[in-house]
Backbone as a chain_set.jsonl record, in Angstrom:
{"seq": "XXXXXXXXXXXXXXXXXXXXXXXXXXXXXXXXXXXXXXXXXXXXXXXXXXXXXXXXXXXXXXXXXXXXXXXXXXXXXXXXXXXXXXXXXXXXXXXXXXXXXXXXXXXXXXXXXXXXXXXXXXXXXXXXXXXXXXXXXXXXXXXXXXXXXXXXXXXXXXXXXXXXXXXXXXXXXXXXXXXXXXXXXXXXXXXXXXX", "coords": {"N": [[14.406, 0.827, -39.383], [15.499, -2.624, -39.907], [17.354, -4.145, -42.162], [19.192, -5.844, -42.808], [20.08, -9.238, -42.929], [20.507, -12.042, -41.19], [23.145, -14.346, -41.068], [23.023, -17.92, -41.706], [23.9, -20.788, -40.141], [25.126, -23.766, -41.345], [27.167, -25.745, -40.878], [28.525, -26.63, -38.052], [31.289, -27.081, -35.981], [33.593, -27.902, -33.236], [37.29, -27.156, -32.669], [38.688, -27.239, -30.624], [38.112, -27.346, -27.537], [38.522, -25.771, -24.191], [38.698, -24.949, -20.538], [39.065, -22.508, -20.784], [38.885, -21.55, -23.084], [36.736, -22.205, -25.808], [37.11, -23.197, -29.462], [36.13, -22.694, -32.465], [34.157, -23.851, -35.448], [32.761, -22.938, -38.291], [30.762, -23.135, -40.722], [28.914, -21.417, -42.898], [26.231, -19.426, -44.582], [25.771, -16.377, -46.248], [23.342, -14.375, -46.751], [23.144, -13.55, -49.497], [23.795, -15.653, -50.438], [26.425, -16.866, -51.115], [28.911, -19.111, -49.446], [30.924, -19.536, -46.8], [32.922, -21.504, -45.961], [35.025, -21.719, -43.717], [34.588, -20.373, -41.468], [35.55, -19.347, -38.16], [35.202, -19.099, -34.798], [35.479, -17.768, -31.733], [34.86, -19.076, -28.235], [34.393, -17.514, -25.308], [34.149, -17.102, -21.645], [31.61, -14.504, -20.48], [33.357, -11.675, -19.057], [33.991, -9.715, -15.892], [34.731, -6.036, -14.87], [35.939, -2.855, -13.258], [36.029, 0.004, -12.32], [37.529, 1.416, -9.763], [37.561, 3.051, -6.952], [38.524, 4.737, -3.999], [37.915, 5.388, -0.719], [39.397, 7.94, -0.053], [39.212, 9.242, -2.561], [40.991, 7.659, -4.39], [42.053, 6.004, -7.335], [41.891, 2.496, -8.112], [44.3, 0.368, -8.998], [45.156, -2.311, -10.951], [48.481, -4.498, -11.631], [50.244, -6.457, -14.244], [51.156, -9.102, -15.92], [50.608, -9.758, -19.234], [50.836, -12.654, -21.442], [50.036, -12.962, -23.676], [50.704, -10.146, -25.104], [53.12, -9.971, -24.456], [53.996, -8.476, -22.159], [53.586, -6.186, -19.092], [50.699, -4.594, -17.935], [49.076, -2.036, -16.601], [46.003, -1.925, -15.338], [42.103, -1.877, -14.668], [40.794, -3.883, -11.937], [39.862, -7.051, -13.008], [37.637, -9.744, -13.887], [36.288, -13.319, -14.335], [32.806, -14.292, -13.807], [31.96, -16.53, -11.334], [30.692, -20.314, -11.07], [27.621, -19.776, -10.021], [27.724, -17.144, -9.757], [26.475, -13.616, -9.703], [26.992, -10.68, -11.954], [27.208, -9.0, -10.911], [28.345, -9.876, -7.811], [29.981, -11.179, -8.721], [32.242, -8.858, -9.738], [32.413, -7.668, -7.449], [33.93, -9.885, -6.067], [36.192, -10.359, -7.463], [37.353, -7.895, -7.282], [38.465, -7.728, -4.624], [39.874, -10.394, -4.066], [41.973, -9.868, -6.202], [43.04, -7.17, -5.11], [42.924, -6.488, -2.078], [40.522, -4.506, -1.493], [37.109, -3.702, -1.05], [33.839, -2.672, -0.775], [31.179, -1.171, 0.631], [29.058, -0.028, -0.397], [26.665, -0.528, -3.556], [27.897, -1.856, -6.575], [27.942, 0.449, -9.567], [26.659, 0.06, -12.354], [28.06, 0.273, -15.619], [27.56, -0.082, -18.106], [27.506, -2.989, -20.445], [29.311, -4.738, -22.733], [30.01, -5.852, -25.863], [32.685, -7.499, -26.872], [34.681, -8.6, -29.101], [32.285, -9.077, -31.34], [32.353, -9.889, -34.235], [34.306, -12.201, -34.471], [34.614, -13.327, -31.522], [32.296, -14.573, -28.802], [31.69, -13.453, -26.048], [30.912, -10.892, -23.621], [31.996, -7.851, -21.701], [31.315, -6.663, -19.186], [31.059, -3.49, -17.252], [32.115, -1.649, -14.112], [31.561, 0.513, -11.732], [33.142, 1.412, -8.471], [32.691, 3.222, -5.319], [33.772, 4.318, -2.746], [35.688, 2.461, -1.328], [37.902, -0.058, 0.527], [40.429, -1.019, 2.207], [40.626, -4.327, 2.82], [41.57, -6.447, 3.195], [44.39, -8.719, 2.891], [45.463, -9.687, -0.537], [43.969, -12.283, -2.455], [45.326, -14.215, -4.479], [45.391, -16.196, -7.352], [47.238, -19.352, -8.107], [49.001, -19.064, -10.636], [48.862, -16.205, -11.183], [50.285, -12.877, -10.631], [50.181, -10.082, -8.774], [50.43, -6.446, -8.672], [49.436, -3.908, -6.688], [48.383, -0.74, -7.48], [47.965, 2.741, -6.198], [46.164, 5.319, -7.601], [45.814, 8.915, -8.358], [43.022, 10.221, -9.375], [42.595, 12.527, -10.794], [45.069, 12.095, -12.46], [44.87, 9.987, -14.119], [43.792, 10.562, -16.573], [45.626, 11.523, -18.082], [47.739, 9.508, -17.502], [46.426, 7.562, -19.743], [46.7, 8.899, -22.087], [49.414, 9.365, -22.238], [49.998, 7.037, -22.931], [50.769, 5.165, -21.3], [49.02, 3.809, -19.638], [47.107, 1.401, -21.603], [45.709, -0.602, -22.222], [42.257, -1.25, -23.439], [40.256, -2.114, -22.688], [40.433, -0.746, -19.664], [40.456, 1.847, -20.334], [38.238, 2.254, -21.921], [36.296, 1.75, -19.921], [36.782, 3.638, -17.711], [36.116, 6.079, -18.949], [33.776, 5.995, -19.574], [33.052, 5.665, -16.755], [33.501, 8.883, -16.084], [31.266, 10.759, -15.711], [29.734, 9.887, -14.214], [31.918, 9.951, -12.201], [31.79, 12.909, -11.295], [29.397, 13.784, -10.766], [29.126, 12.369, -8.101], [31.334, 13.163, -6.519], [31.784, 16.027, -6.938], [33.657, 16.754, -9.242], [34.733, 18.882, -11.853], [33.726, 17.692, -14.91], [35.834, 18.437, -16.983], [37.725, 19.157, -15.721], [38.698, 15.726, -15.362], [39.261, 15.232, -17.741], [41.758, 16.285, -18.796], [44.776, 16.698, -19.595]], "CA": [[14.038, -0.509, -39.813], [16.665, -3.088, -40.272], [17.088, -4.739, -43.072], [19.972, -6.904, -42.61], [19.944, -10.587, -42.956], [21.133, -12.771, -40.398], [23.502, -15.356, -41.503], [22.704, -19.359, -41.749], [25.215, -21.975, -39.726], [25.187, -25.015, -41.891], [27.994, -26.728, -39.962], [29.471, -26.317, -37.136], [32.569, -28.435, -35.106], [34.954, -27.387, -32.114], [39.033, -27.652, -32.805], [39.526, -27.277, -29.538], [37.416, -26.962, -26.382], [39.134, -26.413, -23.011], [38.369, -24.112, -19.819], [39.648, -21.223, -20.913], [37.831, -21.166, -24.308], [36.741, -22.699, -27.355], [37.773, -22.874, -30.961], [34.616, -22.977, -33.382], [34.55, -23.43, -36.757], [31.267, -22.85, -38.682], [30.429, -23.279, -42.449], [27.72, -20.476, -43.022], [25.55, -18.88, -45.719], [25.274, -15.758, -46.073], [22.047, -13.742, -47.389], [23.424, -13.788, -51.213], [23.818, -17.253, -50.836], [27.666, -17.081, -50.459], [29.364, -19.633, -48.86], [31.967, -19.301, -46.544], [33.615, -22.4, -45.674], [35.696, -22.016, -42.573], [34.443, -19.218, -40.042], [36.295, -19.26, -36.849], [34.341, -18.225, -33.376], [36.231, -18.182, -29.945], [33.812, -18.356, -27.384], [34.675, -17.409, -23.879], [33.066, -16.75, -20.747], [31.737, -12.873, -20.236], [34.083, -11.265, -17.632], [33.387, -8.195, -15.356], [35.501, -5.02, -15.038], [35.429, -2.059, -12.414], [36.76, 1.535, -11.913], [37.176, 1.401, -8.058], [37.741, 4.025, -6.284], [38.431, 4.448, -2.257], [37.157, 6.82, 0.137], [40.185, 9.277, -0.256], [39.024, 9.087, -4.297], [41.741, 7.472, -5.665], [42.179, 4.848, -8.588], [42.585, 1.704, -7.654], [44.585, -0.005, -10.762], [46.538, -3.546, -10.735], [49.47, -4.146, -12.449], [50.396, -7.747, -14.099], [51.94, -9.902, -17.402], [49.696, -10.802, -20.068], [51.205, -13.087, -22.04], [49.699, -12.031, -25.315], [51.223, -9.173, -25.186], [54.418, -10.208, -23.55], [54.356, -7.022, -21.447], [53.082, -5.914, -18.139], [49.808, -3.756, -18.151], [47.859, -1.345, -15.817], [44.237, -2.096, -15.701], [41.582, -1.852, -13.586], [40.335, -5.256, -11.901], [38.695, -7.498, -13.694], [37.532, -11.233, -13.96], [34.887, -13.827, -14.936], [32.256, -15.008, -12.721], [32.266, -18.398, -11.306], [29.255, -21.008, -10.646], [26.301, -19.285, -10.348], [27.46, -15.727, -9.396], [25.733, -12.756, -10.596], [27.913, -9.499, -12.823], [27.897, -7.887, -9.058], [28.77, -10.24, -7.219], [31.627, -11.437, -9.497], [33.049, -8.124, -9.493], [32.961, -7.446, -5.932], [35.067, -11.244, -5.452], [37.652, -10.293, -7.857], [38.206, -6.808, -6.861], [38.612, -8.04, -3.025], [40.883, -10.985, -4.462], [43.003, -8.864, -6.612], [43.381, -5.958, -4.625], [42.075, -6.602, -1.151], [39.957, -3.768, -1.529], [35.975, -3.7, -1.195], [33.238, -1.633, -0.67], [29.561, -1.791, 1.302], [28.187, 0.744, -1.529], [26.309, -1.157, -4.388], [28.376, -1.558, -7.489], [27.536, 0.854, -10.59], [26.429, -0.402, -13.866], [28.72, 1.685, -16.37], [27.336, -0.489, -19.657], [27.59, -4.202, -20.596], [29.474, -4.436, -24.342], [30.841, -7.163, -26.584], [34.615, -7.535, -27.197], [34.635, -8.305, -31.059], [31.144, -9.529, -32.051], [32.788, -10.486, -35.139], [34.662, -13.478, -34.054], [33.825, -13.657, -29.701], [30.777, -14.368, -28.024], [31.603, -13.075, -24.63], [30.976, -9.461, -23.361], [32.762, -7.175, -20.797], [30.447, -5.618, -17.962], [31.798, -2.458, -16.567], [31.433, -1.377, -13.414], [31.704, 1.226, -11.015], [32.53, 0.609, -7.27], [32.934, 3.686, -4.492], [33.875, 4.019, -1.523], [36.483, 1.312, -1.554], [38.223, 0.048, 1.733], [41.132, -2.052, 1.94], [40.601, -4.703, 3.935], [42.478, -8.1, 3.499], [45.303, -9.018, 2.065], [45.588, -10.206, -1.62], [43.746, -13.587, -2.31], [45.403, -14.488, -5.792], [45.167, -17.693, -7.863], [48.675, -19.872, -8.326], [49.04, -18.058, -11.826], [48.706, -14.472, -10.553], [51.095, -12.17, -9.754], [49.284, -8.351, -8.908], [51.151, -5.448, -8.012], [48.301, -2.599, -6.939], [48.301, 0.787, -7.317], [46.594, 3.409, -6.164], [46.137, 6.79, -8.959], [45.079, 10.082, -8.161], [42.243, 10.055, -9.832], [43.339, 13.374, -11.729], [46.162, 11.836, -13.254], [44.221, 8.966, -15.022], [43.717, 11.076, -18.176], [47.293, 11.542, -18.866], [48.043, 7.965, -18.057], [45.705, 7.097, -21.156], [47.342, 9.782, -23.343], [50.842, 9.288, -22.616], [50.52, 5.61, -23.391], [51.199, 4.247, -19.776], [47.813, 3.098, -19.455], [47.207, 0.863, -22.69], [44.398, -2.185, -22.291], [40.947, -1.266, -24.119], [38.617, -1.795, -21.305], [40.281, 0.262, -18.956], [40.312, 3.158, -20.857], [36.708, 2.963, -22.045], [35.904, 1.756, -18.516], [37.363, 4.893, -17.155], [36.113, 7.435, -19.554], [32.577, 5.867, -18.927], [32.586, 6.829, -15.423], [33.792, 10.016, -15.82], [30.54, 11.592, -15.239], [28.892, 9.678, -12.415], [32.389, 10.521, -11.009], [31.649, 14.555, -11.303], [28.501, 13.987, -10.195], [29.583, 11.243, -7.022], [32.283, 13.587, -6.114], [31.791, 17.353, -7.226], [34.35, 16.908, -9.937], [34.398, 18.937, -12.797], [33.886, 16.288, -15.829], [36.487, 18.785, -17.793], [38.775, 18.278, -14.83], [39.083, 14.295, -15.371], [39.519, 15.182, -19.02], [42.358, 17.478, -19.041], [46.096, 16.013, -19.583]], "C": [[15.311, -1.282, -40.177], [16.278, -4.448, -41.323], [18.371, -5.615, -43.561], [19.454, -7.983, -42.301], [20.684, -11.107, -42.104], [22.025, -13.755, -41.457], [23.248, -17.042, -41.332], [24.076, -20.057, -41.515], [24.971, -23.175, -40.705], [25.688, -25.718, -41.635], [28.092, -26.022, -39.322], [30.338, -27.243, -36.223], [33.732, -27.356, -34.294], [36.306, -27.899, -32.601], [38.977, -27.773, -31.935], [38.297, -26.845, -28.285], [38.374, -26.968, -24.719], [38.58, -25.109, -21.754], [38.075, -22.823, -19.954], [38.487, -20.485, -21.911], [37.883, -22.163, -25.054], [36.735, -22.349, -28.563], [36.695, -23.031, -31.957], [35.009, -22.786, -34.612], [33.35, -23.962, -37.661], [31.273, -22.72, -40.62], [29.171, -22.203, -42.624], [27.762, -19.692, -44.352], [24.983, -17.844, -45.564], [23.91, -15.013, -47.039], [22.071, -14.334, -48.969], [24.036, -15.049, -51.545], [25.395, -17.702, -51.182], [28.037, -18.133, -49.821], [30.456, -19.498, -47.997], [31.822, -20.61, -45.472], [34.292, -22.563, -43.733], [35.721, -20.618, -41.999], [34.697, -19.463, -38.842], [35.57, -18.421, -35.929], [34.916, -18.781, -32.243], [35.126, -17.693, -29.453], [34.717, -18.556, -26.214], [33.635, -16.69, -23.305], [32.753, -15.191, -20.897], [32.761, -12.672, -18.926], [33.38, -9.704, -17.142], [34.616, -7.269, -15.298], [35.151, -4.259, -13.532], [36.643, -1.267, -12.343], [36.407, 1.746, -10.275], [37.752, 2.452, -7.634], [37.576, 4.081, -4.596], [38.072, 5.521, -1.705], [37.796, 8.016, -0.267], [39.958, 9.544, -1.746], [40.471, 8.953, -4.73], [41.777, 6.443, -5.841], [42.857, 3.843, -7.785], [43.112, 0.894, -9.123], [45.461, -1.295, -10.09], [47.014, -3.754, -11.815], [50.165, -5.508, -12.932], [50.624, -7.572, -15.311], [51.005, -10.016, -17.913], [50.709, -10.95, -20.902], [51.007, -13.273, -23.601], [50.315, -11.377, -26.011], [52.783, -9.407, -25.2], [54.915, -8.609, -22.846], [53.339, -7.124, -20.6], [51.789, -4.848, -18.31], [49.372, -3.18, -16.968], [46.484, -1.305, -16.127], [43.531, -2.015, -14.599], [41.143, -3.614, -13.203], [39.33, -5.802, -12.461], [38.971, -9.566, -13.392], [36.428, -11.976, -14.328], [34.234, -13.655, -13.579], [32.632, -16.602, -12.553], [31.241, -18.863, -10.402], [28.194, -20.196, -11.043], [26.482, -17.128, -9.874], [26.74, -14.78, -10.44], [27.042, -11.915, -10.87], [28.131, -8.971, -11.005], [28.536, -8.267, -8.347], [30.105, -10.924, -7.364], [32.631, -10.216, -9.312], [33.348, -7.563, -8.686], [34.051, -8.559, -5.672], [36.353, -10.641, -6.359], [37.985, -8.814, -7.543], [38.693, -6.82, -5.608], [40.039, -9.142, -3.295], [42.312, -9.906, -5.1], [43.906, -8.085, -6.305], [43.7, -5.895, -3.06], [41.455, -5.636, -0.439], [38.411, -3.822, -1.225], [35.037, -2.283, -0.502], [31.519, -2.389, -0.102], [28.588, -0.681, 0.559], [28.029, -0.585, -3.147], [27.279, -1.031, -5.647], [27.868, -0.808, -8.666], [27.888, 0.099, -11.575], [26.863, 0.212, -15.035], [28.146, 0.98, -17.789], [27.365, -1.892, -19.629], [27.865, -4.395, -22.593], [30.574, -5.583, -24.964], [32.017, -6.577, -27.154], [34.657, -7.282, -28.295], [33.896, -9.236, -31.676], [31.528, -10.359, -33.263], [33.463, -11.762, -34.839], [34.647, -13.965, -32.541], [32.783, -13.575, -29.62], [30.596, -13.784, -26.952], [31.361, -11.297, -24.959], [31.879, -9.374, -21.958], [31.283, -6.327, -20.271], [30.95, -4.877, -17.073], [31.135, -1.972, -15.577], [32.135, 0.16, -12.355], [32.06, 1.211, -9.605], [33.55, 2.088, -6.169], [33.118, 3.191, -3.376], [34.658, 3.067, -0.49], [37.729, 1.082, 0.167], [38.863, -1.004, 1.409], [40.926, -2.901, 3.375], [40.995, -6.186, 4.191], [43.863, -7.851, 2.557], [44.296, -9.561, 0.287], [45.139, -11.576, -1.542], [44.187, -14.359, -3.975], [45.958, -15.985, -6.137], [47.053, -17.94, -8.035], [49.213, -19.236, -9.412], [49.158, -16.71, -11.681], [49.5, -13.686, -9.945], [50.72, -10.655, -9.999], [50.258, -7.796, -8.319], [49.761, -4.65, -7.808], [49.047, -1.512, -6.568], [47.474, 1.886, -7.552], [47.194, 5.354, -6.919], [45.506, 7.855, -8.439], [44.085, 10.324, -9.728], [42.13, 11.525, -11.257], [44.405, 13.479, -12.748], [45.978, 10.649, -14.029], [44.368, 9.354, -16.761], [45.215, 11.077, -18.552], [48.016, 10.451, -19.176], [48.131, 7.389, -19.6], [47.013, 7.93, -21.746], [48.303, 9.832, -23.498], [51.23, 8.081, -23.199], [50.473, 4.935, -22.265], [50.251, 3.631, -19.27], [47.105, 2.635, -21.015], [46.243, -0.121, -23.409], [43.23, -0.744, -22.397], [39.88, -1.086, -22.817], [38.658, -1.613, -20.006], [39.926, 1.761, -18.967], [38.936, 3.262, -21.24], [36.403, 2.827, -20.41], [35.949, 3.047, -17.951], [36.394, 6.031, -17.933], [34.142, 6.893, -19.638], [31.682, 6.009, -17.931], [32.711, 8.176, -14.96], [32.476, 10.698, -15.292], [30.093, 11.303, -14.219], [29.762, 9.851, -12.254], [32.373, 11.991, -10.514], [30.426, 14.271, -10.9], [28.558, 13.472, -9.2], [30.373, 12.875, -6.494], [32.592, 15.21, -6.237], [32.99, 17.69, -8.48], [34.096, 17.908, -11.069], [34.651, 18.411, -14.293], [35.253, 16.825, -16.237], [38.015, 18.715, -16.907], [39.632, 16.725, -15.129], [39.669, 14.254, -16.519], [40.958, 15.584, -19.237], [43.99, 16.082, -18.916], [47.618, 17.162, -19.697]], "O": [[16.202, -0.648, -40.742], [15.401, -5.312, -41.306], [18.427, -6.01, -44.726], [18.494, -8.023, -41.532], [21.818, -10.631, -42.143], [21.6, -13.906, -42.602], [23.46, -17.202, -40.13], [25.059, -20.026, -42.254], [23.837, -23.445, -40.31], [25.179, -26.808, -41.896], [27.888, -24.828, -39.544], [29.775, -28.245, -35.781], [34.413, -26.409, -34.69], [36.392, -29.083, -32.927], [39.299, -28.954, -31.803], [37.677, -25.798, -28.47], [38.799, -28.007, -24.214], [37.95, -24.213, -22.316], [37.169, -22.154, -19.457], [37.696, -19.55, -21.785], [38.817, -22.963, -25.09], [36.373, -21.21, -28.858], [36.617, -24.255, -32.069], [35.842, -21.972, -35.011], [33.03, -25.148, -37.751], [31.993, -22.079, -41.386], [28.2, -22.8, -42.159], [28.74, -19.374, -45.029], [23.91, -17.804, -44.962], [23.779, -15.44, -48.186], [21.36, -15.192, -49.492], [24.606, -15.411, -52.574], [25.581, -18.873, -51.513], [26.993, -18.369, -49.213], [31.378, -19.213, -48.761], [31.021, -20.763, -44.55], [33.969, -23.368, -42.859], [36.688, -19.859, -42.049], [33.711, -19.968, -38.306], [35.322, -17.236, -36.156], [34.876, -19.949, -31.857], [34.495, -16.67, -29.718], [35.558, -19.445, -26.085], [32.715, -16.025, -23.78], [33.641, -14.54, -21.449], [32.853, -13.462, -17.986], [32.627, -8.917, -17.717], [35.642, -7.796, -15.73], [34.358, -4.76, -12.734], [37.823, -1.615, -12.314], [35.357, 2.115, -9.748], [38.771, 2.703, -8.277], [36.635, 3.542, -4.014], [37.937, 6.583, -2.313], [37.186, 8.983, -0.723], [40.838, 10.298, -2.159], [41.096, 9.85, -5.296], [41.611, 5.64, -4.922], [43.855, 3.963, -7.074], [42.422, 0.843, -10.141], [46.177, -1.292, -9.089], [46.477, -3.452, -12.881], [50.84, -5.947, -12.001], [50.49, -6.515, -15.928], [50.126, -10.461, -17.176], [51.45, -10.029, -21.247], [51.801, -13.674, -24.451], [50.599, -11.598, -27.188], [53.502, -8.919, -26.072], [55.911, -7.913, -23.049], [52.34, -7.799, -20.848], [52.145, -4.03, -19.158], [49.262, -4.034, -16.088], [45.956, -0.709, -17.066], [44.116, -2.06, -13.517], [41.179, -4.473, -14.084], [38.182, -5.361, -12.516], [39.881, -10.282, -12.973], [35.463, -11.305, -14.692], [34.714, -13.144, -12.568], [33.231, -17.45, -13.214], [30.865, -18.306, -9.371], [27.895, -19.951, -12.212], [25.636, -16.24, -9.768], [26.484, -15.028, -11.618], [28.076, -12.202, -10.266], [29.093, -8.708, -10.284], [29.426, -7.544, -7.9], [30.989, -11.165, -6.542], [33.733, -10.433, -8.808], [34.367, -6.874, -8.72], [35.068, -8.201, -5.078], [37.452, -10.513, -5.819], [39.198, -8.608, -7.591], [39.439, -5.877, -5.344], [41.131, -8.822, -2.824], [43.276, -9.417, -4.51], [45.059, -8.0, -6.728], [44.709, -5.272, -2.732], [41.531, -5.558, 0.787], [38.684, -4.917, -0.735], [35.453, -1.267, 0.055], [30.964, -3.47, -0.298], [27.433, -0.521, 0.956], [28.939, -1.262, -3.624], [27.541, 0.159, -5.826], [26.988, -1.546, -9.107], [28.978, -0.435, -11.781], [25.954, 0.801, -15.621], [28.375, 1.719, -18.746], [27.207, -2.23, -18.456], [27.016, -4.256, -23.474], [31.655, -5.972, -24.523], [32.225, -5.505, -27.722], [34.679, -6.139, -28.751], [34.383, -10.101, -32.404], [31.063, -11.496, -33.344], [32.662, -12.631, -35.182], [34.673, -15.19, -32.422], [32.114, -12.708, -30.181], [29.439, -13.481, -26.658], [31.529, -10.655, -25.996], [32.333, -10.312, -21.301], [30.499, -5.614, -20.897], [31.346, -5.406, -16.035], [29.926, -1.755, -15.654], [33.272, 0.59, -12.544], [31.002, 0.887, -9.065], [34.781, 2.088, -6.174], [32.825, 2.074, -2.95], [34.427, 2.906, 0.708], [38.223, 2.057, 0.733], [38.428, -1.868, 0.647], [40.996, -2.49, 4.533], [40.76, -6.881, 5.179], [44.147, -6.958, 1.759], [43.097, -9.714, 0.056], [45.708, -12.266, -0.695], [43.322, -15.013, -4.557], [46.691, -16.708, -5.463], [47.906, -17.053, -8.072], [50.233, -18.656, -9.04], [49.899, -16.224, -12.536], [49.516, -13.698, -8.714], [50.871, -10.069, -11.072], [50.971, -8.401, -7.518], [48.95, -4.724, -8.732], [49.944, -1.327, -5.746], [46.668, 2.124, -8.452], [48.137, 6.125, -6.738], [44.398, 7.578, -7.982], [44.513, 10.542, -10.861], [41.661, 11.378, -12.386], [44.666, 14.375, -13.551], [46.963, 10.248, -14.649], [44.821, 8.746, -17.73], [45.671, 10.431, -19.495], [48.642, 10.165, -20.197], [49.047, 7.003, -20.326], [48.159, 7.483, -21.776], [48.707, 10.228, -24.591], [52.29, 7.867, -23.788], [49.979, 3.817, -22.414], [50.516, 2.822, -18.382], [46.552, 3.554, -21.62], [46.042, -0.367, -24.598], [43.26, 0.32, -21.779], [39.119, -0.26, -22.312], [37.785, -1.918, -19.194], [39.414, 2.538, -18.161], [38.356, 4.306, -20.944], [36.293, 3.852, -19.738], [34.84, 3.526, -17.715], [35.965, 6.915, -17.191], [33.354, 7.826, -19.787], [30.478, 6.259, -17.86], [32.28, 8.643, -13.905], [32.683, 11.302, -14.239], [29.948, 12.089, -13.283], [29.429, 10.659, -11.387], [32.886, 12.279, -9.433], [30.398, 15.211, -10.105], [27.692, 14.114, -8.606], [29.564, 13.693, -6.055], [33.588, 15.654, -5.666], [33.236, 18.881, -8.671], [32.911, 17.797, -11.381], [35.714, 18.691, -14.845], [36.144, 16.004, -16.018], [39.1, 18.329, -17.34], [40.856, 16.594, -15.122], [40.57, 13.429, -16.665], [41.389, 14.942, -20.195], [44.074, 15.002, -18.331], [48.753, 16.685, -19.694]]}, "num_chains": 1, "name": "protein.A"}
């Protein structure tokens, strides 16, 4: 039974609205009648994710700047949707963009899970995608500079654990498909695990 109280908006006003995201800033009351003045909510779009994998089973990973960070990362592909696409069909376009990789096997559904509930609205939808075939070049936006590379799919775990693989929602991504990939592939799960 839950017995948590929702909280009450009493204001709310944008700092800042622009493509990317917006800046929210909410006056709310909570249960015990609390006030809190100036609550901050970035909303952004949901984006999709995917652990791709190619016929010969191995990792497909791209390799790029975030400026956040100010450092280069290994991740798997990811991106929003755009217009009216659906979670599948978004993450088939950007793993084909990205990479120029795709696949004529349906994408797996590895979860659908919010960033940090606490101050974002968006989620991350992880996906799965066998069978992977390269088959164009790179289609990347003016902003975008990808390196890909492809992982033996055995040497993923160590990645994680040495550090060399570092972004959040590759590593759950990854350790979410571990089993449909032992079951896809005859792996044994304790295999994928091992470093």
């Amino acid at each position: 039974m839950n017995h948590l109280k929702h909280w009450k908006t009493l204001n709310s006003s944008y700092l800042y609205q622009t493509p990317f995201g917006n800046l929210r800033k909410d006056t709310c009351e909570l249960p015990s009648g609390q006030i809190i003045q100036d609550y901050y909510v970035t909303e952004y779009s949901d984006w999709v994710n995917a652990v791709v994998i190619t016929k010969n089973q191995l990792l497909v990973l791209v390799k790029q700047y975030r400026h956040g960070a100010n450092s280069s990362f290994l991740e798997i592909p990811a991106g929003k949707p755009e217009g009216n696409e659906t979670f599948e069909e978004a993450v088939l376009r950007e793993v084909k963009e990205e990479t120029g990789f795709t696949s004529t096997s349906p994408p797996i559904l590895l979860g659908e899970f919010f960033v940090n509930p606490a101050t974002q609205t968006n989620k991350v939808i992880s996906y799965l995608i066998t069978n992977a075939e390269l088959v164009t070049k790179q289609d990347l936006d003016d902003t975008e500079m990808i390196d890909v590379h492809l992982v033996d799919l055995k040497r993923m775990n160590h990645m994680i654990k040495s550090g060399e693989i570092n972004q959040l929602f590759t590593v759950s991504a990854y350790y979410l498909s571990i089993a449909k990939l032992a079951s896809l592939y005859g792996f044994d799960e304790a295999a994928l695990n091992q470093y």
